[in-house]
C-alpha positions as CSV (number, residue, x, y, z in Angstrom):
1,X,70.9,-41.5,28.4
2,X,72.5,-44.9,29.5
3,X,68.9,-45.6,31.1
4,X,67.5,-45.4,27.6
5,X,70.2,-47.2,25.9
6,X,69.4,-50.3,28.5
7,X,66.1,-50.0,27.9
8,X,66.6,-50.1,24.2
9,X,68.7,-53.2,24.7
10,X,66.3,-55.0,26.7
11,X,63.3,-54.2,24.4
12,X,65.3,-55.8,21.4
13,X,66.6,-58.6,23.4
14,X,62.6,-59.0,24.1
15,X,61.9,-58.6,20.9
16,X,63.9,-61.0,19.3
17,X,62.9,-63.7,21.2
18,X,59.1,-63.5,20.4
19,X,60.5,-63.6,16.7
20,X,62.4,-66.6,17.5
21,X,59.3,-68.4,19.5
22,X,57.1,-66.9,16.2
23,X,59.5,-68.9,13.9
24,X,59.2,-72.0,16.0
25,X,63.5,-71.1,16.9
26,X,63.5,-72.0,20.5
27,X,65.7,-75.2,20.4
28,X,69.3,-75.5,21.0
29,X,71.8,-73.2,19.0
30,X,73.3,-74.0,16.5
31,X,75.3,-73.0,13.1
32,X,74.7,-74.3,10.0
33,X,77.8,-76.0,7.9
34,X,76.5,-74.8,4.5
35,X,76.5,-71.3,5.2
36,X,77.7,-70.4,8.6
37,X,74.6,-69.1,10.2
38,X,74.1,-68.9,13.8
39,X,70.5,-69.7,14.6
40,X,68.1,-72.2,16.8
41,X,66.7,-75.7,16.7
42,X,62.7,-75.2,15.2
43,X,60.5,-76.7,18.1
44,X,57.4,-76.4,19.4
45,X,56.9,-74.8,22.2
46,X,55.1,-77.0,24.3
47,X,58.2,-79.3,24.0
48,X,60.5,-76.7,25.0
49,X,58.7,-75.6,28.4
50,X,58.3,-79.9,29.4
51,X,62.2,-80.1,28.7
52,X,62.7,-77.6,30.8
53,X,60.3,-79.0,33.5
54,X,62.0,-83.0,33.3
55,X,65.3,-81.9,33.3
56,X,66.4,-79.8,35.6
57,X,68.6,-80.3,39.0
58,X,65.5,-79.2,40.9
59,X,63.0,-82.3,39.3
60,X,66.3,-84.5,39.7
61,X,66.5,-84.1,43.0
62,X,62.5,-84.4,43.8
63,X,62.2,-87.5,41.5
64,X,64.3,-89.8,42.5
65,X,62.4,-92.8,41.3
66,X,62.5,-91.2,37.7
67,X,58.7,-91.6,38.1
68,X,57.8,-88.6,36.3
69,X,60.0,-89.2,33.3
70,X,58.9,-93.0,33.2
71,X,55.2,-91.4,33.1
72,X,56.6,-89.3,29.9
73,X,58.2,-91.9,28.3
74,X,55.1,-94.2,28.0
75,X,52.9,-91.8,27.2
76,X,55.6,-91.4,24.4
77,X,55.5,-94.8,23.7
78,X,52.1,-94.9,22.8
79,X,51.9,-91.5,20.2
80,X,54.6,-93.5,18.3
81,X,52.7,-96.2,18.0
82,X,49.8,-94.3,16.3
83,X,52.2,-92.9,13.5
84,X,51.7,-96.5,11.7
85,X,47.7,-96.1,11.7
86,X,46.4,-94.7,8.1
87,X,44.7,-91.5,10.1
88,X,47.8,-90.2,10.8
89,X,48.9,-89.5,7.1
90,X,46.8,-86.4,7.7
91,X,49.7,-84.8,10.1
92,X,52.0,-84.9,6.9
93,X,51.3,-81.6,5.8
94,X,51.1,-79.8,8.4
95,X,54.4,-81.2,9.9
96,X,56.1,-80.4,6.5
97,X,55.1,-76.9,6.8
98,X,56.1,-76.3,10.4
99,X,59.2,-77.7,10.2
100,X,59.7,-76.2,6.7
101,X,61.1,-79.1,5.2
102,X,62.0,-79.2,1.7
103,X,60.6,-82.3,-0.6
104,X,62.2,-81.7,-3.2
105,X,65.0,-83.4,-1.5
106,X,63.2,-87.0,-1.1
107,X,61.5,-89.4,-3.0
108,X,58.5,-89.8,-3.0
109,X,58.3,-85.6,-2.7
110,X,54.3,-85.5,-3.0
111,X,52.9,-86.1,0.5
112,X,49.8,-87.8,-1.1
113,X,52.0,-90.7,-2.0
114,X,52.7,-91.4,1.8
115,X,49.7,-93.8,3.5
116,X,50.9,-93.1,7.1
117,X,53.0,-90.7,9.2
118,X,55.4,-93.7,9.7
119,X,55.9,-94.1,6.0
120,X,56.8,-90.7,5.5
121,X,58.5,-90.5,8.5
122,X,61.2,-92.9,7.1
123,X,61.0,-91.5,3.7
124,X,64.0,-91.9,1.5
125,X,66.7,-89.0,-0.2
126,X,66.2,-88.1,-3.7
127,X,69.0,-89.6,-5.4
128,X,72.0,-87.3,-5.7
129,X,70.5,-84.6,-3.1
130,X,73.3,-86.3,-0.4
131,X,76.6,-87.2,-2.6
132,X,79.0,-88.9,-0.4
133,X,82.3,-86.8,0.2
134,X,85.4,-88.5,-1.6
135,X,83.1,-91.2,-2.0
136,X,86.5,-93.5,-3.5
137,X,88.8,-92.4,-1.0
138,X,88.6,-94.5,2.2
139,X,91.1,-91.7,4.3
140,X,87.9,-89.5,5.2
141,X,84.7,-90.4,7.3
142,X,82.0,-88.8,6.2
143,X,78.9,-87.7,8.2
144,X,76.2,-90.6,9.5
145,X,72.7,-88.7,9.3
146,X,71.4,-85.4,8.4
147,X,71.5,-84.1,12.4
148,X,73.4,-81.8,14.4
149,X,76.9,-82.4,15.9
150,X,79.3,-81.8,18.3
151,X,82.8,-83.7,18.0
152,X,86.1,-84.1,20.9
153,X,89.2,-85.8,20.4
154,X,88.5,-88.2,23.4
155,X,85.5,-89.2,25.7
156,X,86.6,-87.3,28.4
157,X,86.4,-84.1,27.0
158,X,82.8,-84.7,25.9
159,X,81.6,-85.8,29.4
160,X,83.6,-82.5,30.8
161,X,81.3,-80.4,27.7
162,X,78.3,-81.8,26.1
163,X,77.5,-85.5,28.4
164,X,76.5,-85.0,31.4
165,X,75.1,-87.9,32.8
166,X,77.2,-89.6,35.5
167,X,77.5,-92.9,34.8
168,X,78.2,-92.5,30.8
169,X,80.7,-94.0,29.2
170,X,81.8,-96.0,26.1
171,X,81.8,-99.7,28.3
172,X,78.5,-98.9,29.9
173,X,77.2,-97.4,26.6
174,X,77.7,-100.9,25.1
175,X,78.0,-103.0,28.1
176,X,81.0,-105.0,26.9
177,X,84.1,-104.2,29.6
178,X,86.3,-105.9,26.3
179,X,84.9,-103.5,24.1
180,X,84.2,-100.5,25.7
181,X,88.2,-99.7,26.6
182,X,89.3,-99.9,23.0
183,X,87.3,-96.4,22.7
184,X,87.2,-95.2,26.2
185,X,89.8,-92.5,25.5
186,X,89.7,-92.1,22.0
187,X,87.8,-89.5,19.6
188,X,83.8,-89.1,19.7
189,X,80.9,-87.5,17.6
190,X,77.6,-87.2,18.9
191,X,75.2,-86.7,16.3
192,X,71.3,-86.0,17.8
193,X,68.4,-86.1,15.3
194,X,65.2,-83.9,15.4
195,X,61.8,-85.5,14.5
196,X,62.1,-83.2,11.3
197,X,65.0,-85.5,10.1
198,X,65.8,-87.5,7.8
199,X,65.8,-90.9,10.1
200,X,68.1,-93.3,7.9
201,X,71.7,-93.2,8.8
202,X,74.5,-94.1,7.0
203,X,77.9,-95.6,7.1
204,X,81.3,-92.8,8.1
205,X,83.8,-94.9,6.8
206,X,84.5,-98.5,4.7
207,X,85.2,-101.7,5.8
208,X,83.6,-104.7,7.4
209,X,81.5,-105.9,9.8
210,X,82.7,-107.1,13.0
211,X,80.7,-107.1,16.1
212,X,77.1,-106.5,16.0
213,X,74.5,-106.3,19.0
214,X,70.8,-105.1,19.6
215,X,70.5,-103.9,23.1
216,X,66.5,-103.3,24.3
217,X,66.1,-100.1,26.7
218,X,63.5,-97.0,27.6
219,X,63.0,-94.0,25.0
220,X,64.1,-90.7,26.5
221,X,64.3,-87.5,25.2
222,X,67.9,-87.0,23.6
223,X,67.5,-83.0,23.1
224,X,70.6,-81.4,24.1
225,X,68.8,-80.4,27.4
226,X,68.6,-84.3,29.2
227,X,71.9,-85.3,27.1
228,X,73.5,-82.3,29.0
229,X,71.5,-83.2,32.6
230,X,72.7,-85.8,35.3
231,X,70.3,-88.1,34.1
232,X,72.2,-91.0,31.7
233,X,69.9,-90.8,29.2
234,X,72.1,-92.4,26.6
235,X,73.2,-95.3,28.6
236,X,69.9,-96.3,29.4
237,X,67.8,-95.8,25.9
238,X,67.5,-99.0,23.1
239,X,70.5,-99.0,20.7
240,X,71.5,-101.4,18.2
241,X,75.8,-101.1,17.6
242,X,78.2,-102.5,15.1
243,X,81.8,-102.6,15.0
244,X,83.3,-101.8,11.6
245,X,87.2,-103.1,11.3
246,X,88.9,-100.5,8.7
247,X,92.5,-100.4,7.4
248,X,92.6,-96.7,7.2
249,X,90.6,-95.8,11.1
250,X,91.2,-99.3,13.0
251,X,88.1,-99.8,14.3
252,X,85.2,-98.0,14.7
253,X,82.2,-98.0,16.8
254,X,78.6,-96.9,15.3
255,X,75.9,-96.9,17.9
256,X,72.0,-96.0,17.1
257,X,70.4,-94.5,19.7
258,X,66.4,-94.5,20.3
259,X,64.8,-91.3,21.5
260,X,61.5,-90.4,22.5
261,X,58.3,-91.9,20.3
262,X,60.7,-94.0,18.5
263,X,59.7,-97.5,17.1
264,X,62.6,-99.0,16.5
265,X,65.9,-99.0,16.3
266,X,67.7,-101.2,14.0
267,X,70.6,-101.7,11.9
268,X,69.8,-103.4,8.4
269,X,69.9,-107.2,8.3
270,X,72.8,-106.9,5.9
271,X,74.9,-105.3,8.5
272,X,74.2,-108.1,11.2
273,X,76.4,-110.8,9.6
274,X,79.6,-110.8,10.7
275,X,82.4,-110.1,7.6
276,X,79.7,-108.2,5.3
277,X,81.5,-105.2,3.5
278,X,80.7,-101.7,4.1
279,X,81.4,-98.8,2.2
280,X,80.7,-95.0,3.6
281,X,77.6,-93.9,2.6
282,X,75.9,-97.5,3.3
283,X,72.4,-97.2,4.4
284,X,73.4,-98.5,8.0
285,X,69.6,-98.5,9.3
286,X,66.6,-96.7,10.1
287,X,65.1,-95.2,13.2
288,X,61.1,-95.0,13.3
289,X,59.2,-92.0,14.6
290,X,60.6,-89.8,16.8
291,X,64.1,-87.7,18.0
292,X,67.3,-90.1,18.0
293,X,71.0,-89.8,18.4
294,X,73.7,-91.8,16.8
295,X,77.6,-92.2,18.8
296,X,80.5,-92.7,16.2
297,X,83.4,-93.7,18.4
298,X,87.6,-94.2,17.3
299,X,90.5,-95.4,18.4
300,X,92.5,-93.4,19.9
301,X,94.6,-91.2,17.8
302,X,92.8,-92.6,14.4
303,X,91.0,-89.3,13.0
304,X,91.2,-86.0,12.9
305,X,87.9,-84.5,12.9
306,X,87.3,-81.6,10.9
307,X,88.0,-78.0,12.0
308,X,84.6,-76.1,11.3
309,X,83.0,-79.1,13.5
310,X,86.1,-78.8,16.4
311,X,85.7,-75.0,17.1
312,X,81.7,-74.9,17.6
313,X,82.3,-78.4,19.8
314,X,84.6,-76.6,21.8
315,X,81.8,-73.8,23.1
316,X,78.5,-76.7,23.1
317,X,77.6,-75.3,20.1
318,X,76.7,-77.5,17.7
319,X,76.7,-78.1,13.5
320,X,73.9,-78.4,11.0
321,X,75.0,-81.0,8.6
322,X,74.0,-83.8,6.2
323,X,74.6,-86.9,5.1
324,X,77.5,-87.3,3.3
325,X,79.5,-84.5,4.2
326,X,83.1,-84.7,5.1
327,X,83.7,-85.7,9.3
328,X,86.9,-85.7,9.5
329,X,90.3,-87.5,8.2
330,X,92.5,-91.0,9.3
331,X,95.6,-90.6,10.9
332,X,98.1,-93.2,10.1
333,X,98.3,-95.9,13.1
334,X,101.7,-95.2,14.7
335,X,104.6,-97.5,14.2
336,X,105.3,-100.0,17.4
């Protein structure tokens, strides 16, 4: 009898993957914020099984010259570069209905109105589809891009959980040793976006413009997958960073991250001058085709990150959320 109940096991475990490679639900898991579901990352397969072939200790150790991912990464390279030519408005639809993605929420919603994959690629929310979370109250951070999450209350503890590549950290992820220790051991979010995104992101908090720099660099894959391998993916893709000095946080680092098939990466000419006010919710910049991730990094001791995003972090599991949506809270600086 316990035979048969393994076997029964098994054949459901079985099962429920071929409905989850059916769906397109082989990606990293996740739970969404909105309603608390457990489920997986839509991708395609074929991206899955070359994931799984570039990053992995085995193809670490063999390709030491990162030849093989170089390969990948131009060939990358090039497919974005196509997304701007007017035949490639005819993958709209067919990407809207893999990924499922819901129009309704952008504007222009008709596909038609969309001349290349590009255009549509950077398309824009329908207003009031992403309000902004205490939108008058600059004591909460709100979150950057629709994406998924993970969040730890220093740097260490995401290099111990979700980054795994060995020479990442905050100096060498904005190659400033000035800059780089005011956050070295304070909180983190990591948001990673999907090529099914939404690709603007957005201010977490209000204030002004300090610092900003445009750093060039390769276009690796950011799936969870390299981010979690030896390889420092993050540390050496293109990324554009500002500094925004708050009353209520200190200040906070926003770095853009370019992923595979990406464009660019930039941050809005408005942000660049030094001084310009920002309030959360600001259209900070835009990524162009392709997956990206986005690091928010504080002062130490300056926020308090939401619960429902702490607990998931704590287990590499991460959050389905949206623009606008509350991150997390300031704590007062502490008295000298």
């Amino acid at each position: 009898m316990n035979i048969i109940n393994l076997l029964h096991a098994v054949t459901d475990y079985l099962f429920s993957w071929i409905k989850l490679i059916q769906n397109r639900e082989i990606g990293w898991l996740t739970i969404s914020r909105k309603t608390g579901k457990y489920t997986r990352e839509q991708q395609p397969l074929w991206k899955k099984c070359k994931l799984l072939l570039l990053f992995n200790p085995l193809t670490t150790w063999l390709d030491t010259t990162h030849a093989m991912r170089l390969y990948m990464h131009n060939k990358a390279v090039k497919e974005g570069k196509k997304e701007a030519a007017p035949a490639s408005s005819n993958r709209i639809q067919s990407f809207v209905d893999f990924f499922h993605i819901n129009m309704d929420d952008f504007e222009p919603s008709e596909i038609t109105a969309y001349a290349t994959f590009e255009d549509f690629f950077t398309r824009h929310h329908k207003p009031g589809t992403r309000p902004i979370y205490e939108k008058d109250d600059p004591t909460s951070a709100v979150i950057v891009a629709d994406s998924r999450v993970v969040v730890y209350s220093e740097v260490a503890e995401s290099k111990k959980i979700w980054i795994k590549g060995e020479d990442f950290s905050i100096t060498n992820l904005v190659m400033d040793k000035k800059l780089g220790p005011q956050f070295g051991d304070g909180p983190v979010a990591s948001f990673r976006l999907s090529p099914q995104d939404y690709h603007r992101y957005h201010s977490p908090v209000t204030g002004r413009i300090k610092l900003f720099r445009s750093m060039p660099g390769d276009y690796y894959e950011v799936d969870p997958l390299a981010i979690r391998s030896g390889v420092d993916i993050l540390t050496r893709n293109a990324r554009d960073y500002v500094v925004i000095d708050t009353e209520e946080f200190g200040e906070v680092l926003f770095v853009a991250i370019g992923a595979s098939q990406v464009g660019t990466v930039q941050i809005n000419e408005r942000w660049q001058k030094l001084g310009a006010e920002i309030s959360k919710g600001d259209e900070l910049g835009i990524f162009q085709f392709g997956g990206s991730s986005i690091i928010v990094a504080f002062q130490k001791d300056r926020i308090q990150f939401d619960q429902d995003l702490i607990e998931p972090s704590k287990h590499a599991i991460t959050v389905d959320v949206e623009v606008g949506m509350s991150l997390g809270r300031a704590v007062p600086k502490k008295a000298q």
